[in-house]
N, C-alpha and C positions, 0 to 999 in steps of 0.2 A: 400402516407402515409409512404409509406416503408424510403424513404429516411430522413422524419421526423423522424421515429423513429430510426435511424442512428445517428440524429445531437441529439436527446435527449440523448442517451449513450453517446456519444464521450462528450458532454457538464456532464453530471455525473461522468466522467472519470475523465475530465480535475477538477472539482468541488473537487472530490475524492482525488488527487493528489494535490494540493492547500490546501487541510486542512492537508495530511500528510506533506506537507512542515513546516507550518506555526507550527505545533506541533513540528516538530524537530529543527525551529529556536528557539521557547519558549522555550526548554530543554536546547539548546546550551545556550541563555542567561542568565538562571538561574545559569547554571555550573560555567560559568562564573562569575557571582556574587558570589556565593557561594566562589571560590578560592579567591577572590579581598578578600572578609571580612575575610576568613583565614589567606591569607596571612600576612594581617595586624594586624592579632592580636600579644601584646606581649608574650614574651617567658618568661620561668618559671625563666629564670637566669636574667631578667629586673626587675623581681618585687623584687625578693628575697635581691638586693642590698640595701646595710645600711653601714653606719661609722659614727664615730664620732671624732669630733675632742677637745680635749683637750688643758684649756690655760693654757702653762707653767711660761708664763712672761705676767704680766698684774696686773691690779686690781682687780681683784677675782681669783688668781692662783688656778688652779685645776678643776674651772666651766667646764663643758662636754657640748655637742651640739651633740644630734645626727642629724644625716645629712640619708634621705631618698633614693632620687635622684638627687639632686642639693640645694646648698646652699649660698647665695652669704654673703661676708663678709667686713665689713665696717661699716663707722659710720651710713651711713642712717638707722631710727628706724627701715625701713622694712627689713631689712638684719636678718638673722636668725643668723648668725657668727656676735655679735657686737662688733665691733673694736672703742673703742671712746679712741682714739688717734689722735692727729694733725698730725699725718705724714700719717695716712692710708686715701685713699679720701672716697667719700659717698657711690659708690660700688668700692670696690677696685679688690676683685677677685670673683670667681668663683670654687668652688669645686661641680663637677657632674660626674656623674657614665654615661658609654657608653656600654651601652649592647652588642652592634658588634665588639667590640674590643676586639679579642681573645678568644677565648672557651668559657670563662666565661664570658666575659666584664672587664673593665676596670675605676677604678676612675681619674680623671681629677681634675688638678689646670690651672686654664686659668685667666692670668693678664687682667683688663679692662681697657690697656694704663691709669693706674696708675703715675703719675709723680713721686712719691716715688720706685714705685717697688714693685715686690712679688719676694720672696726667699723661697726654698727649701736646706734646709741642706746649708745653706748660700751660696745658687749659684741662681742668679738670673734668675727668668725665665720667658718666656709670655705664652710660655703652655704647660706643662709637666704632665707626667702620673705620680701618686700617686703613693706607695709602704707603706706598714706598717710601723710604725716607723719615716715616713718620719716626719721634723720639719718645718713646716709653718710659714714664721715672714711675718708679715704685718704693715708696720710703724715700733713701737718699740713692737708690741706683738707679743708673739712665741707661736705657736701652735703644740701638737703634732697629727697627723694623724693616728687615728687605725681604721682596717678594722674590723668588726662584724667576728664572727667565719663564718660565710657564705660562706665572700667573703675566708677563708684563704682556699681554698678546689683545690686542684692540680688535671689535667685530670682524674686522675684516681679514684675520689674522697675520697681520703685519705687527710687529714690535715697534710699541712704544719707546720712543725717542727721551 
């Protein structure tokens, strides 16, 4: 009997040690999860991006588009930028904001092998970072690119002059 009641502790031990395992893998997993869904949450400088782009040269001069996070521009009706000009194609380009790109993030013009071209301050490009001011022509419509006071905000968060 003695040695039975030997193998029932040493089987309670082992039983004992088993559940504290299995609690400390459930904790490790959940930590785990828990860092995954942080990690991938957006950052405060992803949401906060906005501009808009202004038409200089076109058939409604002066029309504004504000631009969220991405924008595409062309004649197809679902483009939010509409270009209905014969030189610009059905999506021609592409204006989107990059959250990882520098302290702050960064706005984007990215050509969509366009057979016309996209231009920036009349210099051709396939994919170039924005800057305020800059001048977007698509086909024969020129655009101007302004950032929201948001984005004009330098590391220190003092507004650019």
């Amino acid at each position: 009997m003695d040695n039975m009641g030997c193998l029932m502790d040493a089987v309670s031990i082992a039983l004992f040690v088993l559940r504290i395992l299995i609690a400390i893998a459930l904790y490790a997993f959940l930590g785990v999860l828990l860092w995954v869904l942080l990690r991938d949450r957006p950052s405060p400088k992803s949401i906060a991006a906005s501009s808009r782009l202004t038409l200089l040269l076109g058939d409604e001069d002066g029309r504004t588009y504000d631009i969220q996070s991405a924008a595409w521009i062309g004649r197809d009706p679902n483009c939010l930028v509409r270009a209905d000009d014969d030189f610009a194609s059905a999506r021609h380009a592409q204006v989107l904001w990059r959250a990882e790109d520098g302290p702050h993030g960064a706005w984007w013009l990215e050509d969509n092998l366009s057979r016309n071209g996209t231009f920036v301050n009349e210099q051709r490009v396939t994919r170039t970072q924005l800057k305020n001011g800059d001048v977007i022509r698509v086909g024969r419509m020129k655009f101007r690119f302004e950032m929201n006071d948001m984005n004009n905000v330098n590391p220190k968060g003092l507004k650019d002059l």
